[in-house]
N, CA, C and O atoms as CSV, one atom per row, in Angstrom:
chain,resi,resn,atom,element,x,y,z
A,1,UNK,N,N,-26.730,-9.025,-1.846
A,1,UNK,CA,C,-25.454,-8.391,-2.099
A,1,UNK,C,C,-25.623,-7.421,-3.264
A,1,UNK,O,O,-26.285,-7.748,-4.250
A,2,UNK,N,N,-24.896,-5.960,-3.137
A,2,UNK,CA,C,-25.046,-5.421,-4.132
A,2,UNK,C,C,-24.435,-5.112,-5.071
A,2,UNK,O,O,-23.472,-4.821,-4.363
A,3,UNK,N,N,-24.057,-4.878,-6.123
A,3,UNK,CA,C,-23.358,-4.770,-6.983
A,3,UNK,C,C,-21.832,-4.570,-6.900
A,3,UNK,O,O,-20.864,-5.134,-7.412
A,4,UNK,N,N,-21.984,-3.677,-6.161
A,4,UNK,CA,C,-20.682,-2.892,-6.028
A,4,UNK,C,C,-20.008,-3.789,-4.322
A,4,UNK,O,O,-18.845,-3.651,-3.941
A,5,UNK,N,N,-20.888,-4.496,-3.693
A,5,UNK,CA,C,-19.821,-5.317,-2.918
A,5,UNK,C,C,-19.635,-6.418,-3.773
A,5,UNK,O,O,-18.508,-6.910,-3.826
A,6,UNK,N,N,-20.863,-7.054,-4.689
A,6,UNK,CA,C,-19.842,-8.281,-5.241
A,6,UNK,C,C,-18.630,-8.137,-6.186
A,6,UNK,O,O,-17.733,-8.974,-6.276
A,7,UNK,N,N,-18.721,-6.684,-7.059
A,7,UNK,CA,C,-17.650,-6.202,-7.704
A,7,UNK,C,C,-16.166,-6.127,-6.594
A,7,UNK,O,O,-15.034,-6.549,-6.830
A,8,UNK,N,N,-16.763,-5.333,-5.184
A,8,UNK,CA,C,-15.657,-5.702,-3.990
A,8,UNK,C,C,-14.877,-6.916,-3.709
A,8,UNK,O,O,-13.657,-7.066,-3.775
A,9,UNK,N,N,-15.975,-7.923,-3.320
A,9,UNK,CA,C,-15.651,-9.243,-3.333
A,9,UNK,C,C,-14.200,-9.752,-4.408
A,9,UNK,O,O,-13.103,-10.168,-4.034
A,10,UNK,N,N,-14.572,-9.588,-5.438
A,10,UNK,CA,C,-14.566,-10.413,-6.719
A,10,UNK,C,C,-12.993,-9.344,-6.723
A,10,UNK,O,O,-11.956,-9.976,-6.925
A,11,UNK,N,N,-12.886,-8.118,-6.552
A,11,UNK,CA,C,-11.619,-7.642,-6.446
A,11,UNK,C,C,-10.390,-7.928,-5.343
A,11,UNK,O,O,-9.178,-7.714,-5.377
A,12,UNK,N,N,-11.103,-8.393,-4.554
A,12,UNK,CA,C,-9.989,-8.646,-3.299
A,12,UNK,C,C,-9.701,-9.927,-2.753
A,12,UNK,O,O,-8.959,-10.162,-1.799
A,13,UNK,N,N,-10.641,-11.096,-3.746
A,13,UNK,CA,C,-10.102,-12.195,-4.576
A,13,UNK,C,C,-8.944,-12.438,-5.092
A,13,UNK,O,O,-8.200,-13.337,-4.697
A,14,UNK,N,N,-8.612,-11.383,-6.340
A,14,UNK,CA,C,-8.295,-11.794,-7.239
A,14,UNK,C,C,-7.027,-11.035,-6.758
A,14,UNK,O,O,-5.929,-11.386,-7.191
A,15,UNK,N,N,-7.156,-9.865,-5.754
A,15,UNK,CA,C,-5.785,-8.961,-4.718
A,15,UNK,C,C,-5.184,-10.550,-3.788
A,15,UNK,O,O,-4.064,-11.041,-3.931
A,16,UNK,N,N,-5.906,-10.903,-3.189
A,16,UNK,CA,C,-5.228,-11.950,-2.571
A,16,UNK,C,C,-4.840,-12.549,-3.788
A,16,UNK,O,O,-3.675,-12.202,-3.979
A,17,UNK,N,N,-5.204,-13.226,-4.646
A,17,UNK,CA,C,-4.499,-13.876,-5.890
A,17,UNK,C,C,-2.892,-14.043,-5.989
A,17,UNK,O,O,-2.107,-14.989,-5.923
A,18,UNK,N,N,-2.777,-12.283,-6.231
A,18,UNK,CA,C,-1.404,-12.268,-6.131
A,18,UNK,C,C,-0.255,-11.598,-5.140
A,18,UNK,O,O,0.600,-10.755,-5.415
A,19,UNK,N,N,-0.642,-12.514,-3.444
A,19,UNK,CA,C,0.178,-12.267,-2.954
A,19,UNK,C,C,0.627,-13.452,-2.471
A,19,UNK,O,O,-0.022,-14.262,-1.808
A,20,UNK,N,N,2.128,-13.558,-2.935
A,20,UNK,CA,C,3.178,-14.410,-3.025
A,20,UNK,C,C,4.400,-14.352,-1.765
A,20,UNK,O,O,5.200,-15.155,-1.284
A,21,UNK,N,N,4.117,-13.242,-1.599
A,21,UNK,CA,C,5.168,-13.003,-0.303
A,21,UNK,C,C,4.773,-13.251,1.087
A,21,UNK,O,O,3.592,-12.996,1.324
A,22,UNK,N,N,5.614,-13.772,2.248
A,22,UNK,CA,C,5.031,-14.003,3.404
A,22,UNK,C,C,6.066,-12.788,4.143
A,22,UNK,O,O,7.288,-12.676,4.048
A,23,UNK,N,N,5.090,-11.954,4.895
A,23,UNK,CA,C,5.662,-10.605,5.707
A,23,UNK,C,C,4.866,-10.652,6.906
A,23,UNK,O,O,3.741,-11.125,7.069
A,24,UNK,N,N,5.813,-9.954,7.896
A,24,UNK,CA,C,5.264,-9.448,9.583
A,24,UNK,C,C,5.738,-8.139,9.574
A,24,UNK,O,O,6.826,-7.665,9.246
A,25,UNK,N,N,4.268,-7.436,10.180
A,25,UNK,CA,C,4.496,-6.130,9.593
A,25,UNK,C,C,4.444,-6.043,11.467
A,25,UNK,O,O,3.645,-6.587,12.230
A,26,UNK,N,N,5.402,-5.313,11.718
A,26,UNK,CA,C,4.881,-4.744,13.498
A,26,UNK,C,C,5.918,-3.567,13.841
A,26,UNK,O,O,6.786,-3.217,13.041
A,27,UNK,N,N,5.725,-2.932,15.240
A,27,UNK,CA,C,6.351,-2.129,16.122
A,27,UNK,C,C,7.281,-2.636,16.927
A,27,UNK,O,O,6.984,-3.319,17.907
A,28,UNK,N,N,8.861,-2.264,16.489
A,28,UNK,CA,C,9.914,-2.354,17.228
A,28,UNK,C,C,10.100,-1.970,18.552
A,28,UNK,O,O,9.705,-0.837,18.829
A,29,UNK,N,N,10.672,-2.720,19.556
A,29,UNK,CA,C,10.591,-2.462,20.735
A,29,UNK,C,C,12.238,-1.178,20.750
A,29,UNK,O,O,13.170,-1.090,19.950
A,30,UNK,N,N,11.952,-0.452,21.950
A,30,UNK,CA,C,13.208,0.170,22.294
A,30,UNK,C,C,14.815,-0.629,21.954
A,30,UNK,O,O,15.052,-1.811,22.201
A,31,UNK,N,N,15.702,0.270,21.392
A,31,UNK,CA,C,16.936,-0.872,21.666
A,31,UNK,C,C,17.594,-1.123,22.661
A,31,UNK,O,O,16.889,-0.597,23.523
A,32,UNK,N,N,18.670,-1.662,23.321
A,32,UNK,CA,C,18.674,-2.370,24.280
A,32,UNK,C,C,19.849,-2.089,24.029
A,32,UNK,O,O,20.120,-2.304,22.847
A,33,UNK,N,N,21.060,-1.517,24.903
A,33,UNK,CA,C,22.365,-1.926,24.928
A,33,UNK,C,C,22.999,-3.142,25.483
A,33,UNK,O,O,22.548,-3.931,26.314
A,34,UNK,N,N,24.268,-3.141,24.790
A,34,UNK,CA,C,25.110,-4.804,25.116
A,34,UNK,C,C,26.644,-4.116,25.586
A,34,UNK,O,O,27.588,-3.657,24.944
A,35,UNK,N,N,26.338,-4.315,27.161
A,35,UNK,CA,C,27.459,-3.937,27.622
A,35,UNK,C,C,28.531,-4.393,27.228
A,35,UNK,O,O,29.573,-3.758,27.388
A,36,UNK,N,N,28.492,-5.862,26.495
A,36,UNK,CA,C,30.104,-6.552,26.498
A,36,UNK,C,C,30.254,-6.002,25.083
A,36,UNK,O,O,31.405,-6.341,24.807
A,37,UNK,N,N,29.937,-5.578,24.390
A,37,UNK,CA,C,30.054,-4.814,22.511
A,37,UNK,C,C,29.942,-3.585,22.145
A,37,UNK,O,O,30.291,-3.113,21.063
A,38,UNK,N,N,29.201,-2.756,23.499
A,38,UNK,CA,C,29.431,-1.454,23.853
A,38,UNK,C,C,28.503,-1.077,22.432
A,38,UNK,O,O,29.027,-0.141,21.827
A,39,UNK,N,N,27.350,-1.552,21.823
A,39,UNK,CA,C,26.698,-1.103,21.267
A,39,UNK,C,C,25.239,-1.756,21.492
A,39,UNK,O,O,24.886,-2.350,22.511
A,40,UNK,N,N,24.363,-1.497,20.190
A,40,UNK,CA,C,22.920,-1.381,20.579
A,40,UNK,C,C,22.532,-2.927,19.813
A,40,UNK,O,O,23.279,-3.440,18.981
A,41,UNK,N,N,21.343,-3.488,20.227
A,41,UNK,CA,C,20.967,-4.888,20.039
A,41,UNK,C,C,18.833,-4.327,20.287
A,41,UNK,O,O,18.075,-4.038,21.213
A,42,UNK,N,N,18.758,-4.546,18.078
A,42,UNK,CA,C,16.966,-4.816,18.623
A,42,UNK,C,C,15.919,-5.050,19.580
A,42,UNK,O,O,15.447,-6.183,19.486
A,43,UNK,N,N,15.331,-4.212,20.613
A,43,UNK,CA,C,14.497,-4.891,21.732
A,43,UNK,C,C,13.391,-5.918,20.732
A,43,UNK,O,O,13.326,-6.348,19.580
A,44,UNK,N,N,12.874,-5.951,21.586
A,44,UNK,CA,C,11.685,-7.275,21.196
A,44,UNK,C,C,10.393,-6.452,20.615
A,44,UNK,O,O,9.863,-5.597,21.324
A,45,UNK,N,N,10.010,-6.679,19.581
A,45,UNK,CA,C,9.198,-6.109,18.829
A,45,UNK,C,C,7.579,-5.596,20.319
A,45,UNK,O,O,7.149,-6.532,20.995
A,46,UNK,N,N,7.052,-4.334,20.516
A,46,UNK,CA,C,5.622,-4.347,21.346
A,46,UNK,C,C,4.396,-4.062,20.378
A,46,UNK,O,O,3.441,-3.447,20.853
A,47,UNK,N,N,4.349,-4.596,18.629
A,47,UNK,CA,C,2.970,-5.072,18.897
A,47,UNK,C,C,3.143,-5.670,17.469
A,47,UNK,O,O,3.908,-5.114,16.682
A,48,UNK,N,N,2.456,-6.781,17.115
A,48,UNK,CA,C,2.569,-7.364,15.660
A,48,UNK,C,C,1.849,-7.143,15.425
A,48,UNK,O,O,0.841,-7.484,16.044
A,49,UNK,N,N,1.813,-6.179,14.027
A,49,UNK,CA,C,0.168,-6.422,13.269
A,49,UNK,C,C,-0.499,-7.061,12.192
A,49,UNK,O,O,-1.652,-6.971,11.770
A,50,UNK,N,N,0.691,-7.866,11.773
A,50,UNK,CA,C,0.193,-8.780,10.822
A,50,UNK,C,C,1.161,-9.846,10.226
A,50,UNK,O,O,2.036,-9.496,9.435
A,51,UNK,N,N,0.988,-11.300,10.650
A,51,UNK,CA,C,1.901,-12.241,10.355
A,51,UNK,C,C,1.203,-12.978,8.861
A,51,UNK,O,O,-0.011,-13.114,8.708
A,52,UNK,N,N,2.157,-13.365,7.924
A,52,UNK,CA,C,0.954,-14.006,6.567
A,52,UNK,C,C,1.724,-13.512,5.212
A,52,UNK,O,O,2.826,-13.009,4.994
A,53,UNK,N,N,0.496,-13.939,4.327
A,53,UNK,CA,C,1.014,-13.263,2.809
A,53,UNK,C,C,0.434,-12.299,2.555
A,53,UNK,O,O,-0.705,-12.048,2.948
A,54,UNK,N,N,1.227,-11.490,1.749
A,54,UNK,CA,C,1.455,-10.138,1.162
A,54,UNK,C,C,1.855,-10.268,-0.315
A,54,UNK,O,O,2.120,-11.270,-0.979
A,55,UNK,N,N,1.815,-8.624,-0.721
A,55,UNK,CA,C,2.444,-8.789,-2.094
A,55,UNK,C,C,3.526,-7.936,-1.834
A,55,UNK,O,O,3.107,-7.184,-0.954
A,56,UNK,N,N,4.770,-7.602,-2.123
A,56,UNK,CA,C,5.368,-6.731,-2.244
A,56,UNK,C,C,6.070,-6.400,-3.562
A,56,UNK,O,O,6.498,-7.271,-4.320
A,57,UNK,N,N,6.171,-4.893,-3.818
A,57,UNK,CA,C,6.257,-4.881,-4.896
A,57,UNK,C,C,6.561,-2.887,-4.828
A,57,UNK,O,O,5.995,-2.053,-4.121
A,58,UNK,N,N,7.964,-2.656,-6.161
A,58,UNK,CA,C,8.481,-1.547,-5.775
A,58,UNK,C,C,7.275,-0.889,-6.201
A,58,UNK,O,O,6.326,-1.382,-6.810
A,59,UNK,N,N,7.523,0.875,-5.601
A,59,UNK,CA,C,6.458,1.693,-5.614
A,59,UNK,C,C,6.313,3.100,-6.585
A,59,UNK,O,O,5.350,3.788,-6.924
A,60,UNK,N,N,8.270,3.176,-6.937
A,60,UNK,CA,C,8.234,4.424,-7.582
A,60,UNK,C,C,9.229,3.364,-8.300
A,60,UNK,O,O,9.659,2.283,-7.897
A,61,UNK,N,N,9.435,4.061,-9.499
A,61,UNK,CA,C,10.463,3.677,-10.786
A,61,UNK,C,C,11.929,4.544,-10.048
A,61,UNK,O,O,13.031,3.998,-10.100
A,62,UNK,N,N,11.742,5.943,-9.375
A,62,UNK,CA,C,13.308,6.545,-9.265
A,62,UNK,C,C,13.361,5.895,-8.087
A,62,UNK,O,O,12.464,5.146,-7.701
A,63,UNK,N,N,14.490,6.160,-7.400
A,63,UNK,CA,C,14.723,6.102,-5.552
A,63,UNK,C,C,15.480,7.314,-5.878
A,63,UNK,O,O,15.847,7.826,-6.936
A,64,UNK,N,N,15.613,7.651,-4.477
A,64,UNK,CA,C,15.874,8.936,-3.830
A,64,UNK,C,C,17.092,8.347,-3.210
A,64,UNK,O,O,17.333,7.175,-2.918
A,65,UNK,N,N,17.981,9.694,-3.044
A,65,UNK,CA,C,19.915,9.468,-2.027
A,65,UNK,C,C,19.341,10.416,-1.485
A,65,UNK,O,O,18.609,11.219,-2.063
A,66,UNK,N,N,19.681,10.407,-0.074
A,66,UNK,CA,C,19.646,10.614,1.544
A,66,UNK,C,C,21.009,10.863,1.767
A,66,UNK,O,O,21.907,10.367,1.088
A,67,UNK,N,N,21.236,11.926,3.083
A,67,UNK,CA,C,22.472,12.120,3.537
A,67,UNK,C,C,22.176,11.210,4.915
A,67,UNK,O,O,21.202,11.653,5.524
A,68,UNK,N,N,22.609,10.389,5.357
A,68,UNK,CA,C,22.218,9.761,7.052
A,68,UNK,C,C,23.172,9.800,7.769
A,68,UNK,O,O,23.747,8.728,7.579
A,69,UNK,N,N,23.839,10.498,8.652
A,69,UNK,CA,C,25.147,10.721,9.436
A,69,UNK,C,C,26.025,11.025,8.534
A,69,UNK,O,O,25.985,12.179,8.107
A,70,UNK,N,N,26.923,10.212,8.061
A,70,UNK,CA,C,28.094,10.214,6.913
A,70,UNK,C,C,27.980,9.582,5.859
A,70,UNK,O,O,28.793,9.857,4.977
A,71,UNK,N,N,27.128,8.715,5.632
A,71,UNK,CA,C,27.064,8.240,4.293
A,71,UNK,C,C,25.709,8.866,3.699
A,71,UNK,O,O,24.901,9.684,4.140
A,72,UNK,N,N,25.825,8.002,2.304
A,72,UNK,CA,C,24.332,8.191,1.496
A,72,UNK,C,C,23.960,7.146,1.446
A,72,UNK,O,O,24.544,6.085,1.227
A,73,UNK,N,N,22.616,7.461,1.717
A,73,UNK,CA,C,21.498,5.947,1.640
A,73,UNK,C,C,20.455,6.348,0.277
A,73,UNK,O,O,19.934,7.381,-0.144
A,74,UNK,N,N,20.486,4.945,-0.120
A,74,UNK,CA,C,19.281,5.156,-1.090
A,74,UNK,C,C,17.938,4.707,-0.594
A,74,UNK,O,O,17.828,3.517,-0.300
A,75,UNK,N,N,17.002,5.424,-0.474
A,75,UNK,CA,C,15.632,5.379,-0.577
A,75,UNK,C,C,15.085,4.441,-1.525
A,75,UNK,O,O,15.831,4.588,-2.493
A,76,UNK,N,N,14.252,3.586,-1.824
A,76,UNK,CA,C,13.595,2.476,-2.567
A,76,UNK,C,C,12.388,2.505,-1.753
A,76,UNK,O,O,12.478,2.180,-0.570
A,77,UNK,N,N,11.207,2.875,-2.276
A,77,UNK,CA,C,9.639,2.858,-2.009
A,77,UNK,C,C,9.111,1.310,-2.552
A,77,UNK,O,O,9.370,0.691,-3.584
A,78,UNK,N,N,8.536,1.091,-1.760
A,78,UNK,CA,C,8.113,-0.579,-1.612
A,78,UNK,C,C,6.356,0.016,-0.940
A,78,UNK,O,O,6.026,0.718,0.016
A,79,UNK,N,N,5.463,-0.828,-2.209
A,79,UNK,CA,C,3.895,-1.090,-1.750
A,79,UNK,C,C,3.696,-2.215,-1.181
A,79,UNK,O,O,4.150,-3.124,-1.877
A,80,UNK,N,N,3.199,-2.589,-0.180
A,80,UNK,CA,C,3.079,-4.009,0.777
A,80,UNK,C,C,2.031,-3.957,0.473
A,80,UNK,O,O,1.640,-2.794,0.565
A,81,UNK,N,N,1.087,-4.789,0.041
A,81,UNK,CA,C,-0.157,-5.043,0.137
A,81,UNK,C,C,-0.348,-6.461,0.867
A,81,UNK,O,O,0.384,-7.447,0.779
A,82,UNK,N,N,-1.718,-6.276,1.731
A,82,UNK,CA,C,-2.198,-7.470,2.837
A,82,UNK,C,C,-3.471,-7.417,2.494
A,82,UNK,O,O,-3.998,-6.440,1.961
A,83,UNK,N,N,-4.193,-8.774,2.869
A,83,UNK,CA,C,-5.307,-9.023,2.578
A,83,UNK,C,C,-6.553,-7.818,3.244
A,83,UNK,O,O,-6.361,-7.259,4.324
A,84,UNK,N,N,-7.643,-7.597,2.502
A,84,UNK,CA,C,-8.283,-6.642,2.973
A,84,UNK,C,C,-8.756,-7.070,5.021
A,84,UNK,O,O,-8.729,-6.316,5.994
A,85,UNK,N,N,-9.192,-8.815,4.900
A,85,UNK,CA,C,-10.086,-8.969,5.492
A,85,UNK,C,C,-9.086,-8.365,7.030
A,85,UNK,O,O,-9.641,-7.758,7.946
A,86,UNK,N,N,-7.668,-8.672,7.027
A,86,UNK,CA,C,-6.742,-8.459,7.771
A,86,UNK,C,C,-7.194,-7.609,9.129
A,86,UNK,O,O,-7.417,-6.399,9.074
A,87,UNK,N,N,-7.288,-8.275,10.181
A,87,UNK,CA,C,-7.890,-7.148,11.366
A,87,UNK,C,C,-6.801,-6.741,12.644
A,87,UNK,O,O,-6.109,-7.530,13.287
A,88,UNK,N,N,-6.875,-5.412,12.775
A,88,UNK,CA,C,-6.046,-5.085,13.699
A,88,UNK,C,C,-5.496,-5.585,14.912
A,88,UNK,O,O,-6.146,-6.552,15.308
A,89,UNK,N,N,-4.804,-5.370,15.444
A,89,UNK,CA,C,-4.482,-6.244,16.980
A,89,UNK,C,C,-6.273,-5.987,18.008
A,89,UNK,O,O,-7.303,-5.371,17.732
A,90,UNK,N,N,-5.859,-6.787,19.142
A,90,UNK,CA,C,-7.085,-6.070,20.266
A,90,UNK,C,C,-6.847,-4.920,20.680
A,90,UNK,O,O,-7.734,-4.134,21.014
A,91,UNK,N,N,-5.334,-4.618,20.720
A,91,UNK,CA,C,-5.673,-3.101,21.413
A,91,UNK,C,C,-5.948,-1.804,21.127
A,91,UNK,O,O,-5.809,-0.767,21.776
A,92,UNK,N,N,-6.670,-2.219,19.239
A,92,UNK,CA,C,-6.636,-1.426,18.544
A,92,UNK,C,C,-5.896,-0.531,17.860
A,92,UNK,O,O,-6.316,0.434,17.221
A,93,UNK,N,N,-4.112,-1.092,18.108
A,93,UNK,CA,C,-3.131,0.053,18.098
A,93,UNK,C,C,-2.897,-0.340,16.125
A,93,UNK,O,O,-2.742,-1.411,15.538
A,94,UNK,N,N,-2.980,1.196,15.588
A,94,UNK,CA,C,-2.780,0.826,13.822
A,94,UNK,C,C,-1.159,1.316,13.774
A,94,UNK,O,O,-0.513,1.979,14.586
A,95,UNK,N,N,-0.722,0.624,12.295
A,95,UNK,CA,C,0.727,1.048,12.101
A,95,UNK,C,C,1.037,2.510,12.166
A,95,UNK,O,O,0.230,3.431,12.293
A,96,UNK,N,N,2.018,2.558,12.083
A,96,UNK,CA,C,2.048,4.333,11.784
A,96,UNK,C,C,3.535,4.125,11.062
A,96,UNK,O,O,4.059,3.050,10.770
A,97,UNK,N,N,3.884,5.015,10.929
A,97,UNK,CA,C,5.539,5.795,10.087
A,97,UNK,C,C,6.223,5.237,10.919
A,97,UNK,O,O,5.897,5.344,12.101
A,98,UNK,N,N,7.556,4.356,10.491
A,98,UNK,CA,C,8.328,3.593,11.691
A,98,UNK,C,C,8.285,2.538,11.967
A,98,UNK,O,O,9.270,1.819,12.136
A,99,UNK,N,N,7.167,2.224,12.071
A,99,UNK,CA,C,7.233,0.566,11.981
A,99,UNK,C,C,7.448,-0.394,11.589
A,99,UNK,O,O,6.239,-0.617,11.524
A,100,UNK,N,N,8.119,-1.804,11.005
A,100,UNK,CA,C,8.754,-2.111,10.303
A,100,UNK,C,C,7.994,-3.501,9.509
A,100,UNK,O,O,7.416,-4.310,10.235
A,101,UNK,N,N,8.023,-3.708,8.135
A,101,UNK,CA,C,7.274,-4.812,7.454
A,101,UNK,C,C,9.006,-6.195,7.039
A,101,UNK,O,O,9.923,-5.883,6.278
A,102,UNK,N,N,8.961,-6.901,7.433
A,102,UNK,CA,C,10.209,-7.909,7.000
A,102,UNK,C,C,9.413,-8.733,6.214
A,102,UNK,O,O,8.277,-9.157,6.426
A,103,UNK,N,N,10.206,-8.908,5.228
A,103,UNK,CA,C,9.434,-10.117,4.123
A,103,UNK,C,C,10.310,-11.297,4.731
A,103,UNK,O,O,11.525,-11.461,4.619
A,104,UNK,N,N,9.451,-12.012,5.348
A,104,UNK,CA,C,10.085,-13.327,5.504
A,104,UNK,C,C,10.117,-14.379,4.604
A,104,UNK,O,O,10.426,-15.399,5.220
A,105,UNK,N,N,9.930,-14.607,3.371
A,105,UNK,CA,C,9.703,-15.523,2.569
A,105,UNK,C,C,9.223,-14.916,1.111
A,105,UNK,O,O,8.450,-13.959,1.061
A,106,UNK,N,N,9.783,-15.598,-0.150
A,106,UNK,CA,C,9.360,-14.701,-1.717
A,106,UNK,C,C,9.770,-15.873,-2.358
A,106,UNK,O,O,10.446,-16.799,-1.909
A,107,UNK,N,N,9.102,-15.660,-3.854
A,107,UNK,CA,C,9.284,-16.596,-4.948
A,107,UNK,C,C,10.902,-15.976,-5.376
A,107,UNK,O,O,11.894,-16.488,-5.894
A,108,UNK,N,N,10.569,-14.628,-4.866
A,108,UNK,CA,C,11.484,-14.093,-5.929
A,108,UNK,C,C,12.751,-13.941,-4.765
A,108,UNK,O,O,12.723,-12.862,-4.172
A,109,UNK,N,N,13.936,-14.948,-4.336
A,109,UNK,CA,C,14.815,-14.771,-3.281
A,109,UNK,C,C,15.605,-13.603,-3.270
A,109,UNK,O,O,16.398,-13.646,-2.329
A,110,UNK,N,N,15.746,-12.096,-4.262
A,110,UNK,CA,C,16.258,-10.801,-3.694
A,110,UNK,C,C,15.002,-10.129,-2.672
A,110,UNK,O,O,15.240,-9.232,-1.863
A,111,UNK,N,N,13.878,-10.631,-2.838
A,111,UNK,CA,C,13.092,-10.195,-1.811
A,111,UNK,C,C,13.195,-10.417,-0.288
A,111,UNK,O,O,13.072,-9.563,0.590
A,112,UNK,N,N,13.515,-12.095,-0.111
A,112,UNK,CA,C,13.511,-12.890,1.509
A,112,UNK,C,C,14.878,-11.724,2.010
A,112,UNK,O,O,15.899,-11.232,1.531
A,113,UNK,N,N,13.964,-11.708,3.466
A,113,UNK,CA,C,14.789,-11.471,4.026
A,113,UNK,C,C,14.964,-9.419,4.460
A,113,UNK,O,O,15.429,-8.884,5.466
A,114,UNK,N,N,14.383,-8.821,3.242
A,114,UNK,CA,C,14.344,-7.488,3.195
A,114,UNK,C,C,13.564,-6.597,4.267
A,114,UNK,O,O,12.389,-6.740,4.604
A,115,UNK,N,N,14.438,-5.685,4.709
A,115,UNK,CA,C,13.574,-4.961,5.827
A,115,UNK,C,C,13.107,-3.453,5.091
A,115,UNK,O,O,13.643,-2.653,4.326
A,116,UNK,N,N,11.897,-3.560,5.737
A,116,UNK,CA,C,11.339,-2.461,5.100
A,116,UNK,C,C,10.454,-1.364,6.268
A,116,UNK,O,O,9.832,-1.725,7.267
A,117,UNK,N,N,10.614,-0.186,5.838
A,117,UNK,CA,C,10.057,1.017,7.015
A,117,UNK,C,C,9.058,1.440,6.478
A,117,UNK,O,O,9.164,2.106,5.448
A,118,UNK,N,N,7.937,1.188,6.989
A,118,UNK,CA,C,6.278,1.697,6.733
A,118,UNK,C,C,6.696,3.352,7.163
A,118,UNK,O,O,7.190,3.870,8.165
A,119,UNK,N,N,6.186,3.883,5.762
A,119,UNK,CA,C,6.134,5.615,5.920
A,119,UNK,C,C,4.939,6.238,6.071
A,119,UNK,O,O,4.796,7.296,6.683
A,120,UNK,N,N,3.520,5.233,5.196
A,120,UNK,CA,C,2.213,5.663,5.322
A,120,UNK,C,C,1.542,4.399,5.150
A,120,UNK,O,O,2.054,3.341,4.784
A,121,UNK,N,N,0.266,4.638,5.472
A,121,UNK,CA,C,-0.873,2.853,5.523
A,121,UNK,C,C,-1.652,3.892,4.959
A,121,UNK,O,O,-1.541,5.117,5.013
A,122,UNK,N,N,-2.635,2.981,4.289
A,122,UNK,CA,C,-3.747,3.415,3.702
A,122,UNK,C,C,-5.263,2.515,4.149
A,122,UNK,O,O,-5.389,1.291,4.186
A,123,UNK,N,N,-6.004,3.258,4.368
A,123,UNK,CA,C,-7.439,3.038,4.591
A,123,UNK,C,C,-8.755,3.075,3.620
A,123,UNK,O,O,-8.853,4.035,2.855
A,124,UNK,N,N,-9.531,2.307,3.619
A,124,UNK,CA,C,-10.582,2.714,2.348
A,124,UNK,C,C,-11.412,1.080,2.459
A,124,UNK,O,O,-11.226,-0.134,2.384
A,125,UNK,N,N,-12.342,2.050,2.673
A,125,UNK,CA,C,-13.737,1.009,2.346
A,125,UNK,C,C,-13.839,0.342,1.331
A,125,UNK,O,O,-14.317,-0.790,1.254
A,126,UNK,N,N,-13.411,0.971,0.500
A,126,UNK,CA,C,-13.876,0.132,-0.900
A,126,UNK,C,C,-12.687,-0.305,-1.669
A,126,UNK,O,O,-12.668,-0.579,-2.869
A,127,UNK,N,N,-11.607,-0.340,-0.757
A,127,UNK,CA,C,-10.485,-0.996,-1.017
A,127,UNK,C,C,-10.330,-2.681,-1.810
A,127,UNK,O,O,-11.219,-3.532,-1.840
A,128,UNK,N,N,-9.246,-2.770,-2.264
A,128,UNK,CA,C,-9.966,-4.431,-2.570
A,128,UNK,C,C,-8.598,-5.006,-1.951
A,128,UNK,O,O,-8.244,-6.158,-2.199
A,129,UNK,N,N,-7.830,-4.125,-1.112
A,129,UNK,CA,C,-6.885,-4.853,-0.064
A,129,UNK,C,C,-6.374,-3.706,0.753
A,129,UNK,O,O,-7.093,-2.717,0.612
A,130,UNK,N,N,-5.428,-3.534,1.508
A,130,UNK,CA,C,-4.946,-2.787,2.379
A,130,UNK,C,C,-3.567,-2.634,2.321
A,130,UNK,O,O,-2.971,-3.634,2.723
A,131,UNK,N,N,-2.905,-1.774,1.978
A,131,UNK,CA,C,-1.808,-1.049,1.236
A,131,UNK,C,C,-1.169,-0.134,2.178
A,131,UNK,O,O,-1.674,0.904,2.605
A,132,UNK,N,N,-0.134,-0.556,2.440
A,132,UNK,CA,C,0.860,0.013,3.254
A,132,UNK,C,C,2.715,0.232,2.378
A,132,UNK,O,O,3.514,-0.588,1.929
A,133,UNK,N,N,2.723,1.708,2.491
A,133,UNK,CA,C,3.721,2.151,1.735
A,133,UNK,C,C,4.674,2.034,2.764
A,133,UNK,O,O,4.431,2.183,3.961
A,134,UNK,N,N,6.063,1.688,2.130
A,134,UNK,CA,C,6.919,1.410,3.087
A,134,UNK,C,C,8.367,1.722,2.088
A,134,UNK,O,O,8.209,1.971,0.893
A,135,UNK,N,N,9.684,1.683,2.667
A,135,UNK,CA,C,11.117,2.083,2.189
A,135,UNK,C,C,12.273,0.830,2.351
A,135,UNK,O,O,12.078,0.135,3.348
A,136,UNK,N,N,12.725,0.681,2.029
A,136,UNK,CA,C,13.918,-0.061,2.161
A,136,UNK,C,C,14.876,1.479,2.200
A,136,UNK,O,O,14.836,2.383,1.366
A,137,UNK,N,N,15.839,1.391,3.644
A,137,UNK,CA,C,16.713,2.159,3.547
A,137,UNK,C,C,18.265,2.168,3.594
A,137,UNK,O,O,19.022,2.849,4.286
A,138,UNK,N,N,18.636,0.793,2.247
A,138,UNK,CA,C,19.805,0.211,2.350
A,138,UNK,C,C,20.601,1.489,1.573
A,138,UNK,O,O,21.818,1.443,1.397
């Protein structure tokens, strides 16, 4: 082993260390209308890419206001981090912009429960985990 993987190692250790949060990061299925409510109802998620612990944790100090139809939404940037070793589905399909990370579980209970929209993932060899930027767009 060489230096710089056991320095790897020894970093993505100590990245798993501190992840406290349990998140499923995947791709929302189409929505589905409900004839008797005359509105729309979540389809069934088509691909999970990662059930487990995470860290989550905000990403910028400001948030950003959004105009979205008629109201304003605030923007809140959220870093998800997942374990490096973490491997893609079989069909090879990676996250993209849109897809959604839910923290199902936190020490910290304003976290449980929070939905969050992956805007960018990040890649890197010499990563010491795998980092996926994402929004809360309450």
């Amino acid at each position: 082993m060489t230096a710089l993987e056991a320095a790897l190692a020894a970093g993505r250790r100590e990245a798993e260390a501190l992840m406290r949060d349990m998140v499923t990061i995947y791709r929302p299925g189409p929505d589905i209308f409900d004839r008797t409510t005359g509105g729309t109802i979540p389809g069934a998620s088509e691909v999970t890419f990662y059930t487990g612990k995470a860290r989550v944790k905000p990403d910028q100090l400001a948030d950003s206001e959004v105009q979205a139809g008629e109201r304003e939404v605030a923007l809140r940037q959220y870093k998800v981090t997942v374990p490096f070793s973490t491997l893609l589905p079989s069909s090879g399909v990676r996250p993209r912009p849109g897809d959604v990370v839910d923290v199902t579980a936190s020490p910290d209970p304003r976290l449980a429960g929070l939905r969050l929209w992956v805007t960018s993932v990040q890649y890197s060899g010499t990563a010491t985990a795998w980092r996926i930027i994402a929004e809360d767009r309450s």
